[in-house]
Chimera marker file (.cmm) of the C-alpha trace (Angstrom):
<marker_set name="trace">
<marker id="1" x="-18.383" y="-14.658" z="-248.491" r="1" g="1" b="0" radius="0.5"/>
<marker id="2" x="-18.606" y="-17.609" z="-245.760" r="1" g="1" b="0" radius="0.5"/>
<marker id="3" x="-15.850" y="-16.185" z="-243.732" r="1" g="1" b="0" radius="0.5"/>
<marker id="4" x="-17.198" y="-12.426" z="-243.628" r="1" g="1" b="0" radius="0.5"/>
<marker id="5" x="-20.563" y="-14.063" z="-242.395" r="1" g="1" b="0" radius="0.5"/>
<marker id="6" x="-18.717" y="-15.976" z="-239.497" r="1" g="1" b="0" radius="0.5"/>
<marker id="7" x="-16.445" y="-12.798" z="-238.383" r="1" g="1" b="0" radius="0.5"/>
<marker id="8" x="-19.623" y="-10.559" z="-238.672" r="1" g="1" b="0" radius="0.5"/>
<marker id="9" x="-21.230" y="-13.613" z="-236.633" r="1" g="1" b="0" radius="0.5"/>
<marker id="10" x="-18.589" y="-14.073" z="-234.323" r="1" g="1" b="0" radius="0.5"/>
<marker id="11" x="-18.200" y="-9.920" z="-233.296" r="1" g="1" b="0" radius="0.5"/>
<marker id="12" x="-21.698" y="-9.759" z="-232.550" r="1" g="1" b="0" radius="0.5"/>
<marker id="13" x="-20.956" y="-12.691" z="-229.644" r="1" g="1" b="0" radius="0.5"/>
<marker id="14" x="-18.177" y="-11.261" z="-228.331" r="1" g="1" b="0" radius="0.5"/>
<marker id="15" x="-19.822" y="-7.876" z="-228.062" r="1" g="1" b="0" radius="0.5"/>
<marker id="16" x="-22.810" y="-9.609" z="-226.659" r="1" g="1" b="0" radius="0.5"/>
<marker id="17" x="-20.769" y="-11.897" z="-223.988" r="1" g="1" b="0" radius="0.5"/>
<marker id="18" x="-18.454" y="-8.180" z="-222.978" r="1" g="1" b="0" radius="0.5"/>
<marker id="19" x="-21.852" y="-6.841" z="-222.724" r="1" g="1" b="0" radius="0.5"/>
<marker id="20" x="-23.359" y="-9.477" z="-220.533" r="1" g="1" b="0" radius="0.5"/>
<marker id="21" x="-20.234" y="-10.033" z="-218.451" r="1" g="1" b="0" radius="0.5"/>
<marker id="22" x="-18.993" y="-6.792" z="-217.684" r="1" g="1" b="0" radius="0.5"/>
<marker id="23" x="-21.741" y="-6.420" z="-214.984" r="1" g="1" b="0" radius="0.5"/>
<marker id="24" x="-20.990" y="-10.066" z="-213.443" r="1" g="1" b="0" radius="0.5"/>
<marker id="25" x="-17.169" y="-8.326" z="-213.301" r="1" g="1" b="0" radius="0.5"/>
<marker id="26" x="-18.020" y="-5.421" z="-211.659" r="1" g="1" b="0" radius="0.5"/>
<marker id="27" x="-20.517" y="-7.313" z="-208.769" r="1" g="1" b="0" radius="0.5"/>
<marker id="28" x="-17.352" y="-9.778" z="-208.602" r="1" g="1" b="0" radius="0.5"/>
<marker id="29" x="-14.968" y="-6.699" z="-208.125" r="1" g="1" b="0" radius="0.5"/>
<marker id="30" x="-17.210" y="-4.721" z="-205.494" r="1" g="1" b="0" radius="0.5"/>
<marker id="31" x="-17.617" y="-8.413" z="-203.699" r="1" g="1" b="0" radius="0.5"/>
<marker id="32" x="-14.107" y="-8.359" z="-203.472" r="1" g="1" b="0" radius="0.5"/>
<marker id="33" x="-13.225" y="-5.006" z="-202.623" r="1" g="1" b="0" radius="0.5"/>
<marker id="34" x="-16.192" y="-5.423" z="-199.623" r="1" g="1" b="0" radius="0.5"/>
<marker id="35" x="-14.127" y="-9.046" z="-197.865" r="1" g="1" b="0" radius="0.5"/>
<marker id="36" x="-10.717" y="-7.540" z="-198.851" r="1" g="1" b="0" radius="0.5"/>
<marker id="37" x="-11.327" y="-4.183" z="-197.661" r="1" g="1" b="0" radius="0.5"/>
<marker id="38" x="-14.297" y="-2.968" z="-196.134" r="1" g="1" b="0" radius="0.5"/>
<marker id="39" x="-14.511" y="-6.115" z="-193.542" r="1" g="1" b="0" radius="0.5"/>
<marker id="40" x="-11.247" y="-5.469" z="-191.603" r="1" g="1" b="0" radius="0.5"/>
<marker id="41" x="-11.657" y="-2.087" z="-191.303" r="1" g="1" b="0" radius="0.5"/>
<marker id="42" x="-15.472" y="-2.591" z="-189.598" r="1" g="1" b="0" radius="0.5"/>
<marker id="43" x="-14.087" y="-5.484" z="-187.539" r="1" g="1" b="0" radius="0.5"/>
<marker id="44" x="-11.473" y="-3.083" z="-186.382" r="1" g="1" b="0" radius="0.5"/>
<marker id="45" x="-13.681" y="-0.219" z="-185.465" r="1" g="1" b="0" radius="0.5"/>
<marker id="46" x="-15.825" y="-2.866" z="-183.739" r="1" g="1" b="0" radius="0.5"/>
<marker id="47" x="-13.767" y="-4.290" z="-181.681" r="1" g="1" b="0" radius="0.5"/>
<marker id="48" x="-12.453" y="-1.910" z="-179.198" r="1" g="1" b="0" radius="0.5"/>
<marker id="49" x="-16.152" y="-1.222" z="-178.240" r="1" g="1" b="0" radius="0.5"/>
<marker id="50" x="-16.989" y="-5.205" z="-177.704" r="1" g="1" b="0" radius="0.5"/>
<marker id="51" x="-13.672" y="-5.083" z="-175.037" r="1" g="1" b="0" radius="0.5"/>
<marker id="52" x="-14.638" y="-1.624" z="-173.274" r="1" g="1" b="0" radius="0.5"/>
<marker id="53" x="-18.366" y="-3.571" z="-173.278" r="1" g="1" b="0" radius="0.5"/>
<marker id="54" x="-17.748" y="-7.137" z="-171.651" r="1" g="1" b="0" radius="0.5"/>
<marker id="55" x="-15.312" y="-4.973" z="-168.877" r="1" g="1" b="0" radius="0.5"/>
<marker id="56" x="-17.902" y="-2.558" z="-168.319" r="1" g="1" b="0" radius="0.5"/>
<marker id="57" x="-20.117" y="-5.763" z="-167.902" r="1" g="1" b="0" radius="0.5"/>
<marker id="58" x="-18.608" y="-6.594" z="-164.515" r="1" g="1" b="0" radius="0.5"/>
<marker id="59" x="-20.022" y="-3.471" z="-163.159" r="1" g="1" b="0" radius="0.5"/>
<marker id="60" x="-23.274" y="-4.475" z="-163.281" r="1" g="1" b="0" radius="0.5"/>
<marker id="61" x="-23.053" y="-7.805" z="-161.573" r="1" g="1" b="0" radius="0.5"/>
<marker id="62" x="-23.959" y="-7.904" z="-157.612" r="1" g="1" b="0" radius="0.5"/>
<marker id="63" x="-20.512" y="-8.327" z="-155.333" r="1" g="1" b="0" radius="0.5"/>
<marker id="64" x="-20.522" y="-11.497" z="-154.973" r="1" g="1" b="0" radius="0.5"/>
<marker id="65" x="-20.792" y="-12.892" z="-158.626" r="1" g="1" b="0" radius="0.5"/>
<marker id="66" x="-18.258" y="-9.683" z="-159.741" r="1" g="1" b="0" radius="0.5"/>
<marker id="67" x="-15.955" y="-12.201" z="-156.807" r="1" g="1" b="0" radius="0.5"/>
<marker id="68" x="-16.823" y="-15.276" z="-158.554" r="1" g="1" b="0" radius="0.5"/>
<marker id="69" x="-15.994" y="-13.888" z="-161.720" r="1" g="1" b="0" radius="0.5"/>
<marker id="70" x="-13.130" y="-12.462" z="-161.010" r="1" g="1" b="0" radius="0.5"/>
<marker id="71" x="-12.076" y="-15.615" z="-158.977" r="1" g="1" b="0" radius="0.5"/>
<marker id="72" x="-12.957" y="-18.159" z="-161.948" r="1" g="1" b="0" radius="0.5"/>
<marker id="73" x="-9.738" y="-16.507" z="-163.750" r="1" g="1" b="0" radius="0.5"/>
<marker id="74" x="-7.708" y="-16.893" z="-160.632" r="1" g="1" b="0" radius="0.5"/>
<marker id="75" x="-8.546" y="-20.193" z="-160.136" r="1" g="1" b="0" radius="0.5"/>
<marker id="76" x="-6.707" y="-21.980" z="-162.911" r="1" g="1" b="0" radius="0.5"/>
<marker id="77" x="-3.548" y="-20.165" z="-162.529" r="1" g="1" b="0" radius="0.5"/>
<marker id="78" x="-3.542" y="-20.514" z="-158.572" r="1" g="1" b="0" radius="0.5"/>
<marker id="79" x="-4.243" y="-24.156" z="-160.379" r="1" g="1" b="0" radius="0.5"/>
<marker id="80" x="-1.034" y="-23.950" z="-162.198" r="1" g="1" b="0" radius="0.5"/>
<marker id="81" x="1.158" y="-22.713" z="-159.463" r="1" g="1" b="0" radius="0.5"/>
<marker id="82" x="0.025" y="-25.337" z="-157.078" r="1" g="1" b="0" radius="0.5"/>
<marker id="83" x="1.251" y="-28.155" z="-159.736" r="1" g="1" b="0" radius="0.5"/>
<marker id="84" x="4.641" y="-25.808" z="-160.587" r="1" g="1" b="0" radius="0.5"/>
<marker id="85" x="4.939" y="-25.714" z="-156.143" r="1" g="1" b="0" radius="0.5"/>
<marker id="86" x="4.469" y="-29.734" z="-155.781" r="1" g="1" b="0" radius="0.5"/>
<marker id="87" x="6.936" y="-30.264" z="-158.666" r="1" g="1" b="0" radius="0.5"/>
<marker id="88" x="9.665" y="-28.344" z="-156.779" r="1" g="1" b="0" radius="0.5"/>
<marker id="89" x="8.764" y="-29.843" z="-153.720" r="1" g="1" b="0" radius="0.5"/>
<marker id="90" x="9.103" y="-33.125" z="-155.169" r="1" g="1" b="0" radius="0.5"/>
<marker id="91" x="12.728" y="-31.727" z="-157.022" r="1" g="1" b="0" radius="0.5"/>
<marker id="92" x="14.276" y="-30.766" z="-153.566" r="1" g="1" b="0" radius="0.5"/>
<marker id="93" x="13.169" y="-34.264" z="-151.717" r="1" g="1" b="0" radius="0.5"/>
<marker id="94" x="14.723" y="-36.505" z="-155.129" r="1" g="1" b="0" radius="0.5"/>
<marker id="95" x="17.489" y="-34.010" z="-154.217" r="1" g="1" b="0" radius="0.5"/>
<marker id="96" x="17.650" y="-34.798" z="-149.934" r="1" g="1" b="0" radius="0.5"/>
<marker id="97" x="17.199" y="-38.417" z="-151.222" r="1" g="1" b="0" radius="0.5"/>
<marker id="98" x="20.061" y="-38.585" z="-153.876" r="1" g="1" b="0" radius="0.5"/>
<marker id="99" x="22.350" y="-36.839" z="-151.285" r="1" g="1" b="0" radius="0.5"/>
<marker id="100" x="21.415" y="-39.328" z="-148.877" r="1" g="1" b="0" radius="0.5"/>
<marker id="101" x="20.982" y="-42.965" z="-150.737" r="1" g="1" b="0" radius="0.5"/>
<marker id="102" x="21.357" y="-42.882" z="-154.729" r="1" g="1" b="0" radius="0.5"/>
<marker id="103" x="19.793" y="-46.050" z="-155.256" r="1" g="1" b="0" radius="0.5"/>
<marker id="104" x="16.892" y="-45.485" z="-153.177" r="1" g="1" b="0" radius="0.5"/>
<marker id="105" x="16.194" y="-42.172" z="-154.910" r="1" g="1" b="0" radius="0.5"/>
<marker id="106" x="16.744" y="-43.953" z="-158.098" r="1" g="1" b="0" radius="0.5"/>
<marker id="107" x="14.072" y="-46.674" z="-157.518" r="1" g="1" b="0" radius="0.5"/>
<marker id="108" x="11.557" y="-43.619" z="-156.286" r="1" g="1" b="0" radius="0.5"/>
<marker id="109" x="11.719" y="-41.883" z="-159.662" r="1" g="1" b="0" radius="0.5"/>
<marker id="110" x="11.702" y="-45.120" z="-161.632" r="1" g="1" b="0" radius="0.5"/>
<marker id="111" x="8.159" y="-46.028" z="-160.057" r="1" g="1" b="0" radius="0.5"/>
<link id1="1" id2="2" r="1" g="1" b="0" radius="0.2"/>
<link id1="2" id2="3" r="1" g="1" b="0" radius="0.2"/>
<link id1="3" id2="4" r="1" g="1" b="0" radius="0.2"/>
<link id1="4" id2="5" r="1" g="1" b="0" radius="0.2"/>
<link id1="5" id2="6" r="1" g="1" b="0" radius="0.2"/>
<link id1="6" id2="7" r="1" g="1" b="0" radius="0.2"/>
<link id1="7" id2="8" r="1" g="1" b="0" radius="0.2"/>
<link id1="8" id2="9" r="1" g="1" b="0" radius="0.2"/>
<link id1="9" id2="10" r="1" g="1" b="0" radius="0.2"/>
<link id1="10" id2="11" r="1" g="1" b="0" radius="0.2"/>
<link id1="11" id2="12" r="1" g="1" b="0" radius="0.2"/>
<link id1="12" id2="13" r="1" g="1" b="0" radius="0.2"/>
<link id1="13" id2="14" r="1" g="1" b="0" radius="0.2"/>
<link id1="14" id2="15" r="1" g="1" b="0" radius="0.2"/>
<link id1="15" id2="16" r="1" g="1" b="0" radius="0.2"/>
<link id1="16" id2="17" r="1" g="1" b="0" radius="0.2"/>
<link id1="17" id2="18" r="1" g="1" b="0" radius="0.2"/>
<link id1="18" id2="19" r="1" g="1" b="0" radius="0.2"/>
<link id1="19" id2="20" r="1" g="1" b="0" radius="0.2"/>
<link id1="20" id2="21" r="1" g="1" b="0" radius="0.2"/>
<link id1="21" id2="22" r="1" g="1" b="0" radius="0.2"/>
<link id1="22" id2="23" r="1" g="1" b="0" radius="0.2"/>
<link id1="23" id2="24" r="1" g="1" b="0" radius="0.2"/>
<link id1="24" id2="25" r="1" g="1" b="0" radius="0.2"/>
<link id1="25" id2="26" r="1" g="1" b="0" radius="0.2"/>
<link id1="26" id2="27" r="1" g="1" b="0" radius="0.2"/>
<link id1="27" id2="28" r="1" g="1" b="0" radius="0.2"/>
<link id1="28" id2="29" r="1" g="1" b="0" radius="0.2"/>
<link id1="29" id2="30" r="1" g="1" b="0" radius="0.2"/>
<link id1="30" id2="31" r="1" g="1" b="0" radius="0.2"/>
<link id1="31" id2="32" r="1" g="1" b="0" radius="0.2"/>
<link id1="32" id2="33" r="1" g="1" b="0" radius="0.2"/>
<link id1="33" id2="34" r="1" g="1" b="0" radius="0.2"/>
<link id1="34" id2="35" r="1" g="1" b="0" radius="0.2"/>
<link id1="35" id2="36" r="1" g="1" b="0" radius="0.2"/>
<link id1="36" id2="37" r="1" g="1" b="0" radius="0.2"/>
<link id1="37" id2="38" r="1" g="1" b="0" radius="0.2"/>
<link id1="38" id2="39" r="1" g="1" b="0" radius="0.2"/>
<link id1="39" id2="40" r="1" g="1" b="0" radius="0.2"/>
<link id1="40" id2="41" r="1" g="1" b="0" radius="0.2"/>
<link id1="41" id2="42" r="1" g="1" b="0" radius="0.2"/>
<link id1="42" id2="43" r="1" g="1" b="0" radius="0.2"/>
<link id1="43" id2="44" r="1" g="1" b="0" radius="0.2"/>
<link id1="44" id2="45" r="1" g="1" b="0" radius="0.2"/>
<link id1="45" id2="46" r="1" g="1" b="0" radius="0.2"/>
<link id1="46" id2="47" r="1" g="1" b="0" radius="0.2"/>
<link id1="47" id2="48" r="1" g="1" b="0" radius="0.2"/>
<link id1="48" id2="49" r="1" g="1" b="0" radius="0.2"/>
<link id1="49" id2="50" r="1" g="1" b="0" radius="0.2"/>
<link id1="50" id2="51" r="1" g="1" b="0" radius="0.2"/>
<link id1="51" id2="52" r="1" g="1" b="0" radius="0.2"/>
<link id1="52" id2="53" r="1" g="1" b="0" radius="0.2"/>
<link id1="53" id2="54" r="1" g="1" b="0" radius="0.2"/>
<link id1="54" id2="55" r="1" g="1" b="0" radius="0.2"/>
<link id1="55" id2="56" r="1" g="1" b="0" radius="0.2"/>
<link id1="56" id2="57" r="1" g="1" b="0" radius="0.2"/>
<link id1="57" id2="58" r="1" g="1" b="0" radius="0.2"/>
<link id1="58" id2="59" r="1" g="1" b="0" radius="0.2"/>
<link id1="59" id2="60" r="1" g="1" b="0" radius="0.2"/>
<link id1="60" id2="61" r="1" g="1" b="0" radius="0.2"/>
<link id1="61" id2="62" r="1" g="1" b="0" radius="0.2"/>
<link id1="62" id2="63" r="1" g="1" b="0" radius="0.2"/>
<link id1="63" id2="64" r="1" g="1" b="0" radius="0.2"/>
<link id1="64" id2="65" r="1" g="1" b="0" radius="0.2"/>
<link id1="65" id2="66" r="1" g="1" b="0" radius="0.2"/>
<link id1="66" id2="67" r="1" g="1" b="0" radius="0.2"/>
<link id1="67" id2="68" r="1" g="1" b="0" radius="0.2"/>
<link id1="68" id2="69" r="1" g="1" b="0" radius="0.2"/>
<link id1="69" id2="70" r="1" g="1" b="0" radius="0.2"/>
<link id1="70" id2="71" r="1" g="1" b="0" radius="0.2"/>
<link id1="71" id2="72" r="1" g="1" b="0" radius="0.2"/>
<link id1="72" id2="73" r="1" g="1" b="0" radius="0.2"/>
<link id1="73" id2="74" r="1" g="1" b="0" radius="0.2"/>
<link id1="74" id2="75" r="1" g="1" b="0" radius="0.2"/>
<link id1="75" id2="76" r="1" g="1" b="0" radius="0.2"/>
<link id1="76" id2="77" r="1" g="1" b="0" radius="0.2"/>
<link id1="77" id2="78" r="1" g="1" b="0" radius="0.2"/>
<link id1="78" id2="79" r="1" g="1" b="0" radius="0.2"/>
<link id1="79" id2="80" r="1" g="1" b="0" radius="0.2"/>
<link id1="80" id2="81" r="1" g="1" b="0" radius="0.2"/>
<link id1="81" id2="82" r="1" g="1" b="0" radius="0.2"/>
<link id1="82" id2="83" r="1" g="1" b="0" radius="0.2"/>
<link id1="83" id2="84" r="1" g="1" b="0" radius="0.2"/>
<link id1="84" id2="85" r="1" g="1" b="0" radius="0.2"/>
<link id1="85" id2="86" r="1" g="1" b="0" radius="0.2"/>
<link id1="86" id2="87" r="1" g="1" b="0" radius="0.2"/>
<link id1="87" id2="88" r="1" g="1" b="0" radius="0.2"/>
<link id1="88" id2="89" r="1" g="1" b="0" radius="0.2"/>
<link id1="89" id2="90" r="1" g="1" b="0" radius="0.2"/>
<link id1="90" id2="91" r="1" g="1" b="0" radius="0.2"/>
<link id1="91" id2="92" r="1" g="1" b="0" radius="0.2"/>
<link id1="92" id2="93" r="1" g="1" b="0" radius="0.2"/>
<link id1="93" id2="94" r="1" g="1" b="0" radius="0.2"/>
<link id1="94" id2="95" r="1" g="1" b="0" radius="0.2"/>
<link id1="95" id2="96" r="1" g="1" b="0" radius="0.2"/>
<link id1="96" id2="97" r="1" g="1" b="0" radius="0.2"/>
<link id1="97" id2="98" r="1" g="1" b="0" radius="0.2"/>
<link id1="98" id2="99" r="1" g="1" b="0" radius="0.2"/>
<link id1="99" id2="100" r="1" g="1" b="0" radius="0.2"/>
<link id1="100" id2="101" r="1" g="1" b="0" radius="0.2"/>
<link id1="101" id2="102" r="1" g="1" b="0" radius="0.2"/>
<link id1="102" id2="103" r="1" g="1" b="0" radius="0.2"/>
<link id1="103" id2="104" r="1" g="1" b="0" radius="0.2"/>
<link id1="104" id2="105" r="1" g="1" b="0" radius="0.2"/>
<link id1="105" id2="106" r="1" g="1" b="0" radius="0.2"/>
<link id1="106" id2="107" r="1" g="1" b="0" radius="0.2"/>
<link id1="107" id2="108" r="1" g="1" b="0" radius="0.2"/>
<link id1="108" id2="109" r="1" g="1" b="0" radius="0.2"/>
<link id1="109" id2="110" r="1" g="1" b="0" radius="0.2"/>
<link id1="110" id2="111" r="1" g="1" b="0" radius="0.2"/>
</marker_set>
């Protein structure tokens, strides 16, 4: 008689816990779905606008800051290509000077 009385107990909480969790499953599984799914797709659709935006963006500025703007960009790689010109330039006088005295150009470098 016990053992009816616990399985008749023990049905009633599992019905009562699938009851009670099958709507935490579903919020879990449309929470989910919405990061997995949904949030790539409306960052993609975004995103070309937010580019065509910030170019369109230059339009509005007055000459001389669309200049600056435009020059800002231009200044670190004119940057790089200065330090890319003095490290040939200093690559063709190690050469002149190796060509000339080797143990002169050798105590250049070293220092």
């Amino acid at each position: 008689p016990d053992t009816s009385l616990d399985r008749s107990l023990l049905d009633k909480l599992l019905d009562s816990l699938r009851s009670s969790l099958r709507p935490i499953l579903i919020f879990l599984t449309i929470i989910v779905f919405l990061i997995v799914v949904a949030r790539p797709l409306i960052i993609a659709l975004i995103r070309p606008r937010v580019e065509t935006e910030m170019v369109e963006g230059q339009e509005g500025l007055p000459e001389c800051e669309e200049r600056l703007a435009l020059m800002e960009g231009d200044a670190e790689e004119a940057e790089a290509i200065d330090a890319l010109r003095k490290i040939e330039v200093i690559k063709a006088q190690a050469l002149q000077m190796s060509e000339k005295n080797f143990d002169e150009a050798v105590a250049i470098l070293r220092t």
